[in-house]
C-alpha positions in Angstrom: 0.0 0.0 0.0 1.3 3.4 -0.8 1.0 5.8 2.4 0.5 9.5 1.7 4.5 9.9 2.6 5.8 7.5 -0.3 3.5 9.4 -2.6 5.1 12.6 -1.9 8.7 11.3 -2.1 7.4 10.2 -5.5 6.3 13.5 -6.4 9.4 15.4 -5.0 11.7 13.3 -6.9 10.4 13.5 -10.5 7.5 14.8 -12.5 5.9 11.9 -13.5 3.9 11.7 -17.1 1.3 8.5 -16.0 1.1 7.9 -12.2 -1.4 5.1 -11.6 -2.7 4.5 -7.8 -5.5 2.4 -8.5 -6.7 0.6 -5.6 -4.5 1.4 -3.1 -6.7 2.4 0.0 -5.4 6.6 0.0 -7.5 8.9 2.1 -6.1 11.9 0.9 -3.7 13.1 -1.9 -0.9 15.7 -1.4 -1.3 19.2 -1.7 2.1 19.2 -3.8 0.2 17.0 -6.8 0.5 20.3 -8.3 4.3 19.7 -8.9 3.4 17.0 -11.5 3.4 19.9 -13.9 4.4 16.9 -16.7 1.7 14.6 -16.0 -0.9 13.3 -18.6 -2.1 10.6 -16.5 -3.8 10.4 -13.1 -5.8 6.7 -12.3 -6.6 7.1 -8.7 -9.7 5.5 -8.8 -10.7 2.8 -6.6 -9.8 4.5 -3.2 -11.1 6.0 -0.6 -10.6 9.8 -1.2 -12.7 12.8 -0.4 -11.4 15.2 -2.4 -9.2 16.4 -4.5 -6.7 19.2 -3.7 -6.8 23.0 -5.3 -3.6 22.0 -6.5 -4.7 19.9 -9.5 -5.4 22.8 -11.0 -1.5 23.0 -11.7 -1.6 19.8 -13.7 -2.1 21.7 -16.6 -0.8 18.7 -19.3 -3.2 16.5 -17.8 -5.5 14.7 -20.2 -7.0 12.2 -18.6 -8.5 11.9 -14.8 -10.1 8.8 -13.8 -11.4 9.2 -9.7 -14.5 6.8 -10.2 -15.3 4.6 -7.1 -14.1 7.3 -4.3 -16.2 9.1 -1.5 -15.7 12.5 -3.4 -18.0 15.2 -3.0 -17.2 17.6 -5.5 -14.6 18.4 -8.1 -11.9 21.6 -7.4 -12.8 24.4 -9.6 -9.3 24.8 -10.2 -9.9 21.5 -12.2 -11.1 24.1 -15.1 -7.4 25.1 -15.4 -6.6 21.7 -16.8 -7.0 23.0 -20.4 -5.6 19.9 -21.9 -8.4 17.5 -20.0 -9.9 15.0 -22.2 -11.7 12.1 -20.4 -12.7 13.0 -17.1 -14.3 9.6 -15.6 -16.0 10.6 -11.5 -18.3 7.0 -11.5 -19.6 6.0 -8.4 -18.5 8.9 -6.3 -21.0 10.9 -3.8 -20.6 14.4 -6.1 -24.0 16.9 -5.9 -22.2 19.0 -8.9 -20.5 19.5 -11.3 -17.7 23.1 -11.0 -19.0 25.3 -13.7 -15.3 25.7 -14.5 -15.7 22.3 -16.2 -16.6 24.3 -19.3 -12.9 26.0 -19.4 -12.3 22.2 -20.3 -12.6 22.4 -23.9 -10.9 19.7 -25.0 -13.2 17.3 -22.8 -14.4 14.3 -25.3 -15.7 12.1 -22.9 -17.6 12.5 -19.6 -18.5 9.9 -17.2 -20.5 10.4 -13.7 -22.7 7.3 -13.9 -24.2 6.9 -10.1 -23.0 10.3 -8.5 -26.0 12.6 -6.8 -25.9 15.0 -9.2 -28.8 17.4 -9.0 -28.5 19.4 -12.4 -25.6 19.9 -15.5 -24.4 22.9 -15.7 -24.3 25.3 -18.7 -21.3 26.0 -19.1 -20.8 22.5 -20.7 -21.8 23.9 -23.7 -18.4 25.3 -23.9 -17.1 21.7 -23.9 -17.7 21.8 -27.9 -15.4 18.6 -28.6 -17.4 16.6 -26.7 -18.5 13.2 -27.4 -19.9 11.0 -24.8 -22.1 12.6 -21.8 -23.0 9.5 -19.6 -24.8 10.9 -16.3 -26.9 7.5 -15.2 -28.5 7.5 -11.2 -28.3 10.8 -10.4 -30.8 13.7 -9.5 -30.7 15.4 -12.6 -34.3 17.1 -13.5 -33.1 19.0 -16.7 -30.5 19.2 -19.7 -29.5 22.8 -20.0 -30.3 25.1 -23.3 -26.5 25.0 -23.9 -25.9 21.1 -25.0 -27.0 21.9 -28.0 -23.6 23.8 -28.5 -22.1 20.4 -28.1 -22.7 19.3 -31.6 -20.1 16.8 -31.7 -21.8 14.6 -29.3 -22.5 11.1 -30.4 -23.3 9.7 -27.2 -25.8 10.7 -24.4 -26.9 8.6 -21.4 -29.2 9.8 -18.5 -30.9 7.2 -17.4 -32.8 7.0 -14.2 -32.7 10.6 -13.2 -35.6 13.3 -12.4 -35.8 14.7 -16.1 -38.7 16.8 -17.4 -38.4 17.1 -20.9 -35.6 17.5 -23.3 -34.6 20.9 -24.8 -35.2 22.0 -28.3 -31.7 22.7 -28.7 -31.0 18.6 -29.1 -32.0 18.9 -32.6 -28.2 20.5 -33.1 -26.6 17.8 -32.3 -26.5 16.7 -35.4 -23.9 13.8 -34.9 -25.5 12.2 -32.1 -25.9 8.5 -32.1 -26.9 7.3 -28.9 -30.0 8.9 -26.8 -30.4 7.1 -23.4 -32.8 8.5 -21.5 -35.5 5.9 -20.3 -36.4 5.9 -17.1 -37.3 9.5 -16.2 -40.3 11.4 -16.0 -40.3 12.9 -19.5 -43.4 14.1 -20.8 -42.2 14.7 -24.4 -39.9 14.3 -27.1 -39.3 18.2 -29.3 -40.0 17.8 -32.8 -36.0 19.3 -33.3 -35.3 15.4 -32.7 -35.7 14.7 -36.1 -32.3 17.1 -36.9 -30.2 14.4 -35.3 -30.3 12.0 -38.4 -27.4 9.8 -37.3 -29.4 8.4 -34.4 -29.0 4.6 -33.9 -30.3 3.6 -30.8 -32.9 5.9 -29.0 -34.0 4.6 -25.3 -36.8 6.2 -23.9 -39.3 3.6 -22.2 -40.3 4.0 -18.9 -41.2 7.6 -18.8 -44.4 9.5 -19.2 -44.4 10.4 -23.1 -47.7 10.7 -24.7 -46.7 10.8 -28.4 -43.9 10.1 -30.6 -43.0 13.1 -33.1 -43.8 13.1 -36.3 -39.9 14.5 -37.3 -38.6 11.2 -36.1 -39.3 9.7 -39.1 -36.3 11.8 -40.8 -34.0 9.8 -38.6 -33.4 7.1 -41.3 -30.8 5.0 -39.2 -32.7 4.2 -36.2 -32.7 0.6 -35.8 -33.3 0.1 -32.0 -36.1 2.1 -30.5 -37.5 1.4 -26.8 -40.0 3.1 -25.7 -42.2 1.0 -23.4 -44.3 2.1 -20.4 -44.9 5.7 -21.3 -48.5 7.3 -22.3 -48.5 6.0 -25.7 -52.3 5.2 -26.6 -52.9 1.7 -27.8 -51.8 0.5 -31.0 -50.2 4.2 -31.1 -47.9 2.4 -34.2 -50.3 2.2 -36.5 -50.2 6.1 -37.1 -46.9 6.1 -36.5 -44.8 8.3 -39.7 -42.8 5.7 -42.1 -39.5 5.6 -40.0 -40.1 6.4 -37.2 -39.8 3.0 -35.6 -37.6 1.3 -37.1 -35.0 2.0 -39.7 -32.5 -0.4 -40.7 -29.9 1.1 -42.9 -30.5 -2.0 -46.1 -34.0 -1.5 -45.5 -34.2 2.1 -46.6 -36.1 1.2 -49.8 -38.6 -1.5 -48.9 -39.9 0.5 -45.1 -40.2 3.7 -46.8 -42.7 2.7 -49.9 -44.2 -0.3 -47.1 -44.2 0.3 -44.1 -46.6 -2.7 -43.4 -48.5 -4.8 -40.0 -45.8 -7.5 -40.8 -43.1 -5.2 -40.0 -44.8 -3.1 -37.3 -45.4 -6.7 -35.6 -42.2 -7.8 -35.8 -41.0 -4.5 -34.2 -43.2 -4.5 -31.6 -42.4 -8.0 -30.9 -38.2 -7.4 -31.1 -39.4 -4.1 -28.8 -40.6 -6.2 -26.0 -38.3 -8.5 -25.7 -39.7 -11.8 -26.9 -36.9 -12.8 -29.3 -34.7 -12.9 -26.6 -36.9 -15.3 -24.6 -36.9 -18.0 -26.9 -40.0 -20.1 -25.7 -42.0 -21.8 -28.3 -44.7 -19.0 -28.4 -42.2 -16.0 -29.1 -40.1 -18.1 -31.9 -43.6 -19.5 -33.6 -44.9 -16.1 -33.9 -41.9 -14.4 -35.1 -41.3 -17.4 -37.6 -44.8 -16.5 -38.7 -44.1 -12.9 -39.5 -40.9 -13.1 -41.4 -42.6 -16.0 -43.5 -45.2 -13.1 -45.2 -41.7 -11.1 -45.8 -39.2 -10.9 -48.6 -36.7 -13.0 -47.9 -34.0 -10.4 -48.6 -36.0 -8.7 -45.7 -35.4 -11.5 -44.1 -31.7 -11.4 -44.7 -31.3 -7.8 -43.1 -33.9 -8.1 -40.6 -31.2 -11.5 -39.2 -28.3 -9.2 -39.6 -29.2 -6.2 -37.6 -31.9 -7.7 -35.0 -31.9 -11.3 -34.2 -29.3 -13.6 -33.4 -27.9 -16.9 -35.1 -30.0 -18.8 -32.5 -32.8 -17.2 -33.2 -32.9 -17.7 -36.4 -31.9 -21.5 -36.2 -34.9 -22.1 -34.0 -37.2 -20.9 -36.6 -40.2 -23.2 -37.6 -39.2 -25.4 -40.4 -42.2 -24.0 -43.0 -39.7 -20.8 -42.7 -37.9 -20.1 -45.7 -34.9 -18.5 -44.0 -31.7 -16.8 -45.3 -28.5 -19.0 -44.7 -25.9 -17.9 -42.5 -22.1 -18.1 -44.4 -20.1 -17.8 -41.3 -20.4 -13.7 -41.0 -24.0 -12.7 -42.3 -27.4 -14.0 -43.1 -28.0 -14.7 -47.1 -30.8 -14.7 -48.8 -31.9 -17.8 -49.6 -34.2 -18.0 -53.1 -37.9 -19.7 -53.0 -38.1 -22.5 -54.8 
């Protein structure tokens, strides 16, 4: 175990560029961190710290910070003199806030305070331009500031199971935005600006208290996993659902935007709540059934992005089923 004294010898006798104290019980680091004024690397996760001294603020050529699994309670605001900070990583910590100084931190790509006791973001992230990944799951969050729309490199956003409201207009900006993880919340609804963000992928937001789905999602023409259980949504909400905006696998483009038909809204709603990963005889028979009434180069795409080898293999027999050639599934022509 490293005591507090070795540490500062450490310090004292060279400026380290990585200095990795992982796991190693500390209460407290030294006030003379500061002297690092070469290092790049700090991994003191997995301790028992409280905080973090004033001092780190002199690390300017530090780049990435990794503190997760402490007892911290906030973050230094001298931490927004660290320029050069890239991935900042405070998981599993006890923080309430974040500094607004964080915003000084413009080179910030990545973000991570998954299970903190954050109450709110603050707005001067939308000064962290180069940003990438925003992951704030279990916290106290109850709103996204107007700002994160400045963040239009973001691909990835996560806040799940936190107090939000609604989501600001200003998401539409983010126009390179992949990921949207916000299920479990008490959002009301999704803005119409949604349907900007055109390279979405995955959108999560099930367990919340939305009443419609926008109209503008349907421009989001990548979207191939959508969750959205246990809002609002009125029954059989699908069926007036805009072309697209449930479903969008890239090789489908073609075929869901001239027929967008029951088959395929089935078999969504079916992938959507989980029965093809159940396997029972019910959930395979029934999906075997609706892939039977489509094309089997539907079928083809539909196994490559969705289901699973197994799934496919326990298909019913009267399935005539693409053939998998050791990377994808191939059509396989009607006789």
């Amino acid at each position: 175990m490293l005591i507090e004294e070795e540490i500062d010898d450490a310090i004292y006798k060279k400026s380290p560029y990585i200095i990795t104290w992982s796991n190693k019980s500390l209460t407290k680091l030294p006030n003379n961190i500061g002297k690092c004024t070469l290092l790049a690397i700090l991994y003191i996760d997995y301790n028992n710290l409280t905080f973090i001294p004033d001092s780190i603020g002199y690390c300017t050529a530090l780049q990435e910070l990794r503190i997760s699994y402490n007892k911290l309670i906030n973050i230094p605001d001298s931490i927004g003199k660290c320029t050069a900070l890239k991935t900042l990583d405070t998981s599993e910590n006890n923080l309430t806030v974040l500094p607004d100084t964080i915003g000084n931190c413009t080179a910030l790509t990545y973000i991570n305070c998954y299970n903190n006791k954050l109450t709110s973001i603050p707005d001067t992230i939308g000064k962290c331009t180069a940003l990438k990944t925003l992951a704030l799951t279990y916290n106290n969050i109850s709103s996204i500031p107007n700002s994160i729309g400045n963040c239009t490199a973001l691909n990835h956003i996560s806040i799940i199971y936190n107090q939000l409201t609604s989501i600001p207009d200003t998401i539409g900006n983010c126009t390179s935005l992949i990921e949207l993880r916000i299920s479990y919340n008490n959002i009301t609804y999704i803005p119409n600006s949604i349907g900007c963000c055109r390279s979405l992928v995955y959108i999560g937001i099930n367990n919340n208290n939305i009443s419609s789905i926008p109209y503008s999602l349907g421009r989001c023409r990548h979207i191939y996993v959508f969750h959205v259980r246990n809002n609002k949504l009125p029954n059989k909400w699908y069926k007036n659902a805009p072309d697209g905006a449930m479903i969008q696998l890239k090789k489908l483009q073609n075929y869901i935007y001239t027929r967008w038909d029951n088959n395929l809204k089935n078999l969504f709603l079916l992938y959507q709540d989980g029965y093809l990963q159940s396997k029972n005889d019910h959930s395979i028979t029934t999906f075997s059934k609706l892939l039977y009434n489509l094309p089997n180069e539907v079928i083809a795409i539909i196994a490559n992005h969705i289901t699973k080898t197994t799934d496919m293999e326990h298909c019913n027999k009267p399935l005539v089923k693409p053939y998998y050639n050791g990377k994808i599934w191939v059509p396989k022509m009607k006789n």
